[in-house]
NUKE-27507 format. One record per residue (C-alpha): residue in three letters; x, y, z. Coordinates in steps of 0.001 Angstrom, whole numbers, plus 500000, padded with zeros to 6 digits. Example, Ala and Ser with C-alpha at 12.3 -4.5 7.8 and 13.67 -1.06 7.14 Angstrom:
BEGIN
ALA512300495500507800 SER513670498940507140 
//
This chain:
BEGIN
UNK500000500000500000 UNK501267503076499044 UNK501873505741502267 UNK500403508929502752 UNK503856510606502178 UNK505004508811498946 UNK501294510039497574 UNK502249513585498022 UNK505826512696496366 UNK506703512479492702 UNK506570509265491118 UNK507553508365487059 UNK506616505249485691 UNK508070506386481824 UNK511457507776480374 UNK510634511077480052 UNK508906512495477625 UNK507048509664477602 UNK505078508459474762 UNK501745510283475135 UNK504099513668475526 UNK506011513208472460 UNK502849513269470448 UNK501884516387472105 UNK505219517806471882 UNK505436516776468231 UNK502193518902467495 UNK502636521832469733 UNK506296522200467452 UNK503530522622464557 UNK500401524405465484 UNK501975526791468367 UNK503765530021468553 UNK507328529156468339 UNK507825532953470993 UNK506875530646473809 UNK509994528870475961 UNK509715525558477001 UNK513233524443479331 UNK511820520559479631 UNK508753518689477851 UNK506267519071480711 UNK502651517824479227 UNK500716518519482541 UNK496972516561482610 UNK496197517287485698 UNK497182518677488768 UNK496133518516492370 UNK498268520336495347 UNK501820521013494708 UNK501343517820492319 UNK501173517870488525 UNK500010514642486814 UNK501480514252483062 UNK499587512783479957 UNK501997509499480498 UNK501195509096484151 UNK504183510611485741 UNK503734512280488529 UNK505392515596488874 UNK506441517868492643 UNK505541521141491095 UNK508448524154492267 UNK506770526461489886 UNK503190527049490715 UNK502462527795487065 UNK504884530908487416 UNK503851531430490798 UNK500375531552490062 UNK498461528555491750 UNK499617530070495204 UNK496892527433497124 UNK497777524631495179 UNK497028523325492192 UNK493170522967492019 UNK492049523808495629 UNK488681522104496454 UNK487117525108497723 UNK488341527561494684 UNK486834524532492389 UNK483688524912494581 UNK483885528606493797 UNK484701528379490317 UNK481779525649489783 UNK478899527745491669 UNK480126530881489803 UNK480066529401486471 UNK476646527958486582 UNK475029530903487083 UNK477018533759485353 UNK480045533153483346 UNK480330536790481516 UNK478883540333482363 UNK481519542869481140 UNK482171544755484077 UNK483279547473481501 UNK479512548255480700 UNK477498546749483235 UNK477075545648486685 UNK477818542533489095 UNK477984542037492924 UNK481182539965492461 UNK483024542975491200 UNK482859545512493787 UNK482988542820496671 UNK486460541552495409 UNK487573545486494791 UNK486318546205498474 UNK488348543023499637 UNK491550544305497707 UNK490939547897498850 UNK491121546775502584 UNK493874544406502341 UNK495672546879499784 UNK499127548819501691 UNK498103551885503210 UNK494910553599504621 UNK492573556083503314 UNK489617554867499912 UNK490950553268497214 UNK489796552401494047 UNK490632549234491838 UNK490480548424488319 UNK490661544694486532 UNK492543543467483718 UNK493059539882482427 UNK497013539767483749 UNK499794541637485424 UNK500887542842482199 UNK497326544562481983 UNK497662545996485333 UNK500838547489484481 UNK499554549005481489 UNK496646550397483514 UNK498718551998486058 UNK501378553753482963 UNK498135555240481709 UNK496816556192485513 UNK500060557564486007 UNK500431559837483201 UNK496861561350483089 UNK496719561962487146 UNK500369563691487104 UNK500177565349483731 UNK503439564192483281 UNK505085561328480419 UNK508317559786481859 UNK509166557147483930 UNK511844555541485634 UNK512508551491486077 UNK515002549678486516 UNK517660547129485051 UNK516334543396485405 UNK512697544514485895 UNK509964542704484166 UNK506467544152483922 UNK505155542376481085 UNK505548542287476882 UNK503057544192475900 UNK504642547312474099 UNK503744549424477366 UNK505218547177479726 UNK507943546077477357 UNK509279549780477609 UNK509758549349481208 UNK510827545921480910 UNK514357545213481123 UNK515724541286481681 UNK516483539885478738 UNK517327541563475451 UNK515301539127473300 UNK512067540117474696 UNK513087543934473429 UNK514971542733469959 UNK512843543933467040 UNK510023545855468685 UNK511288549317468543 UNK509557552284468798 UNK508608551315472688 UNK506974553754474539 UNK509465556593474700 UNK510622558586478211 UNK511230555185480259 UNK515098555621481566 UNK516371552459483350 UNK518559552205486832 UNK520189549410488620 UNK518276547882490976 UNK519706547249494576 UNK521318543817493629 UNK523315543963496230 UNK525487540981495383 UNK526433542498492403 UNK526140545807492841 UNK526775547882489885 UNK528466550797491685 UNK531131548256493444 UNK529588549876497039 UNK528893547604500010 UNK525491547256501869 UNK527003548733504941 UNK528355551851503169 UNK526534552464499974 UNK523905554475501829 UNK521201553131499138 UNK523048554843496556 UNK520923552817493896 UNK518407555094494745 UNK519836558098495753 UNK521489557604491990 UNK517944559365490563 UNK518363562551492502 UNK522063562776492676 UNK522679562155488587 UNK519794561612486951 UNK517808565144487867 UNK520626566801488282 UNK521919565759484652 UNK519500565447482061 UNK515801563909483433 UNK513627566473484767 UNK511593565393487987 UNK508684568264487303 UNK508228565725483951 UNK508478561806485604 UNK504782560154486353 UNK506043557036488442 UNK508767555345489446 UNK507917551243488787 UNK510095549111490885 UNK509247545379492254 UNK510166545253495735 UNK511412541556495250 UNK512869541591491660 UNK511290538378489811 UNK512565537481486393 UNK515859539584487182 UNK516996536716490167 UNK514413537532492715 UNK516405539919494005 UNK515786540842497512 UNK516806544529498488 UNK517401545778501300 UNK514425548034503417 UNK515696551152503143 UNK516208550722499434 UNK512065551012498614 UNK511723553574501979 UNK514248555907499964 UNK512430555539496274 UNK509124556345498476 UNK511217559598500088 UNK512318560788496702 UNK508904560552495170 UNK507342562252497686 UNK509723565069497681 UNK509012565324493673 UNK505141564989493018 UNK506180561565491472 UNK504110558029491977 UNK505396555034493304 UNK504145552140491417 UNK504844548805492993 UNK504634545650490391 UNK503343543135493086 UNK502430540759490331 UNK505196537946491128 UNK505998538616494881 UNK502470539332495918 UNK499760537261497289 UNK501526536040500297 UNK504154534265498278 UNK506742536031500211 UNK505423535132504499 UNK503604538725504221 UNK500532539636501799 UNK502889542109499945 UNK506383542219499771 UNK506652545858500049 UNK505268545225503741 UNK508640544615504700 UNK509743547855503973 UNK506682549472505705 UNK506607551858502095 UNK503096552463500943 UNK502872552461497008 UNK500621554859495026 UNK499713552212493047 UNK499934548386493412 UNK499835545926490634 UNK498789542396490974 UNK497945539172489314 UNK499304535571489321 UNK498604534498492929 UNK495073536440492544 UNK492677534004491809 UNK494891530355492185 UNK494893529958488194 UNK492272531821486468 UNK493119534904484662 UNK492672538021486937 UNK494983541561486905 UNK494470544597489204 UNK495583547778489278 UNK494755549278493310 UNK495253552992493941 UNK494198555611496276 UNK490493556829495188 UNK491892560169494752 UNK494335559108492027 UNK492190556729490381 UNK490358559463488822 UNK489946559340485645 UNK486368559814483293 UNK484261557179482118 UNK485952555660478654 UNK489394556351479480 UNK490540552720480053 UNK488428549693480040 UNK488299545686479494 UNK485798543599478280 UNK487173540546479993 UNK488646541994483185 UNK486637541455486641 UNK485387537868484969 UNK482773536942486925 UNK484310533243487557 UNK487810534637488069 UNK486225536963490948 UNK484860534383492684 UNK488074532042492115 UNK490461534923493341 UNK487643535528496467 UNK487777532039497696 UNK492209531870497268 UNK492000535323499998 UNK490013533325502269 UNK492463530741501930 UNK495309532840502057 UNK494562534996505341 UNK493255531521506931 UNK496343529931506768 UNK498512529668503866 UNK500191533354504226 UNK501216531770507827 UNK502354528636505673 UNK504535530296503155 UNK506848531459506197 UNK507166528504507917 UNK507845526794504879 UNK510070529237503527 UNK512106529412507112 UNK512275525592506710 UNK513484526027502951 UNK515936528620504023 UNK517153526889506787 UNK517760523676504410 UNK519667525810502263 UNK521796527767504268 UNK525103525597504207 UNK524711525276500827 UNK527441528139499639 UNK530221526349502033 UNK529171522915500300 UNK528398523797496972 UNK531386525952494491 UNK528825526365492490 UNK526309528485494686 UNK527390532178494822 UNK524073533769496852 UNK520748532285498470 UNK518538534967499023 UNK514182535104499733 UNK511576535674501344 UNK508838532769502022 UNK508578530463499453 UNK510040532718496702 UNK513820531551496881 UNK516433532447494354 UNK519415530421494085 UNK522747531574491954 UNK525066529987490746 UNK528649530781489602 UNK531468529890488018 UNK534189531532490464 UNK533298532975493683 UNK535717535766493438 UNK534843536562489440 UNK531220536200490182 UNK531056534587486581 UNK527092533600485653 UNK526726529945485501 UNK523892529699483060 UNK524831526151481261 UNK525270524948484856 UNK521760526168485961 UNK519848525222482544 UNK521398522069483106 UNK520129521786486977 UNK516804522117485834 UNK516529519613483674 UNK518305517137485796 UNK515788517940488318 UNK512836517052485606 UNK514005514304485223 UNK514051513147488642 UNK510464514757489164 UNK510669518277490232 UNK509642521438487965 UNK511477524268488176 UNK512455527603486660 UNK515146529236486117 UNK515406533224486498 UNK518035536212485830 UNK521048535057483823 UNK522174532103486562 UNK519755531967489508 UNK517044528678490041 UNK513693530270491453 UNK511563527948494192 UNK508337529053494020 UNK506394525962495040 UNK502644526386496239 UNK501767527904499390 UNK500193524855500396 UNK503525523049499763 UNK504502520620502579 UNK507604520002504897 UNK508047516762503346 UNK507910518045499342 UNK510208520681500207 UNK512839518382501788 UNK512593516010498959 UNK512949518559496528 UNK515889520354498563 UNK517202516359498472 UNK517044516318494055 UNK518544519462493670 UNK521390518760496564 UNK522365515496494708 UNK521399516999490804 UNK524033519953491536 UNK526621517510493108 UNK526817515924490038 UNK527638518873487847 UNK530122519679490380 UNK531862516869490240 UNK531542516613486354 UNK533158519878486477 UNK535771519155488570 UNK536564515864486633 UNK535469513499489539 
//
């Protein structure tokens, strides 16, 4: 009989891809956008808890959440329950032109759990990328003003708005020019590489003091910048932790210049990081907070959450005919519940426990250079030479799909950093075993680097 704990464990009965996948695979090559990235041949069929089922019958421990996105597991009984009730009785009202009780119950529930004091307002898109977009256009008609500033690393989305503030990987920028003009990029406070060779200790946030200090004083007007967009836990740049006082100085600097602080919530959000919002840790209070993925455990669901005062604008001026779904409301409803009943709490034990499992890691392992999260949203890096800080991006491709292999998704992130961003609901016993692949998946490059 097969024990509790091995059911909640991975378990492959194929080679991988197995047959059923490589017909699927094989089709996808022909019929599907060739723009999408694929690091392993995953076909998921189902998926239940941090589990994912494949078309072959393997049985997948899922370290990616969908991109963070099923934050209460992979199809929660009571967001099913949700989703079911919802969708037998209204499926589609557009928001946009009508009305529905689901839409300004969740936007009450996201204006009280939503940084800060004071009314707020909310509006709904289909994604993050759609909330970002919302919030460039909120920006620009409540200042009167067209710039912006972001930073190196970000990612806000590929849509030609957000692409201009996006900045992680040329490819997503090659061959899409004109962007959105007036975006000027910064580094971000990536502390173990930081791009003005200053120390924590001593650098007095000079990442951020950087705006004032060059960029105003140079050639970038402050009476002319909207926002400043910044994560406050960088995502596809390495998640990127910075340090408090990096965010409480952007916030300082803002306020001193009439500009708005955008935070992109859309990866670290949702109680993903041991808090609802990563910015908590810094005690700052955005402007405007952007957030999706984690929203609504799967279904499609953006918002854009400002103070009522900013979110201002007349009737036409942005809309969606999709956003607000009535099915994703009552989906993202139900994950809240879930998260402020217990799986916020959950991410930071977990993520202590992950941490803790990690932390003699960089004394064991040449090829780790920096473990750094919050919760369950983990970054590890890996390099070539300690000293040289040299990325190790064959090493980490090849880590994931070693760990695939041995039945654990992942995702890689930045130019050599391995994300864990396993399901809130993730267990003690999932994240040891997958701790356990990836411990004896990177020994194995190591010593195949080493010549052992």
């Amino acid at each position: 009989m097969t024990s509790a704990r091995n059911s909640q464990l991975p378990r492959l009965r194929t080679k991988l891809p197995g047959p059923e996948a490589k017909k699927v695979v094989q089709e996808d090559a022909r019929y599907i956008s060739p723009s999408y990235t694929r690091s392993y041949p995953l076909v998921a069929k189902r998926g239940r808890g941090a589990l994912v089922e494949d078309v072959d019958g393997n049985t997948f421990l899922d370290f990616s959440a969908g991109i963070a996105v099923v934050a209460t597991g992979h199809c929660h009984p009571k967001v099913v329950r949700a989703i079911q009730r919802q969708a037998a009785d209204l499926i589609h009202m557009s928001g946009t032109d009508f009305y529905y009780p689901g839409l300004s119950a969740l936007a009450h529930k996201l204006s009280e759990i939503a940084p800060g004091s004071g009314p707020k307002r909310v509006y709904f898109g289909n994604s993050g990328t759609e909330a970002i977009e919302a919030a460039m256009k909120l920006a620009r008609i409540y200042t009167g003003r067209d710039k912006f500033i972001a930073f190196t690393g970000a990612f806000h989305g590929r849509t030609l708005g957000a692409l201009s503030l996006t900045a992680s990987r040329p490819t997503q920028r090659r061959g899409f020019s004109p962007l959105v003009p007036g975006v000027t990029h910064i580094p971000y406070a990536y502390c173990y590489r930081c791009a003005y060779n200053l120390k924590p200790a001593d650098c007095g946030m000079y990442c951020a003091r950087v705006i004032e200090e060059q960029l105003f004083r140079t050639y970038l007007p402050s009476d002319e910048v909207a926002a400043i967009f910044v994560e406050p836990i960088q995502g596809e740049g390495g998640y990127i932790v910075p340090p408090p006082e990096f965010l409480q100085e952007l916030r300082r600097i803002c306020d001193r210049h009439g500009i708005l602080l955008v935070a992109d919530e859309v990866q670290c959000g949702f109680g993903r990081t041991g808090k609802m919002w990563a910015c908590d840790y810094s005690g700052v209070v955005p402007d405007i907070l952007c957030v999706a993925k984690g929203i609504a455990s799967g279904m499609p669901l953006g918002a854009a959450i400002s103070r009522a005062e900013i979110m201002n604008w007349p009737p036409g001026a942005h809309a969606s005919t999709f956003g607000g779904n009535p099915v994703s409301i009552a989906a993202a409803l139900a994950t809240i519940e879930l998260l402020e009943d217990k799986y916020i709490q959950q991410a930071a034990r977990m993520g202590e426990h992950l941490l803790k499992r990690l932390s003699d890691w960089p004394k064991r392992h040449p090829l780790v250079g920096d473990i750094r999260g919050k919760g369950l949203m983990v970054g590890i890096e890996l390099v070539k030479d300690r000293s040289t800080k040299e990325f190790a991006t064959e090493e980490r491709d090849q880590w994931v799909r070693m760990a695939f292999e041995e039945g654990l998704l992942l995702l890689g992130c930045g130019l050599s950093t391995l994300r864990l961003m396993p399901p809130l609901a993730i267990s003690r016993p999932q994240i040891d075993f997958a701790v356990d692949v990836l411990d004896r998946c990177l020994t194995r490059i190591e010593q195949k680097r080493s010549g052992r």
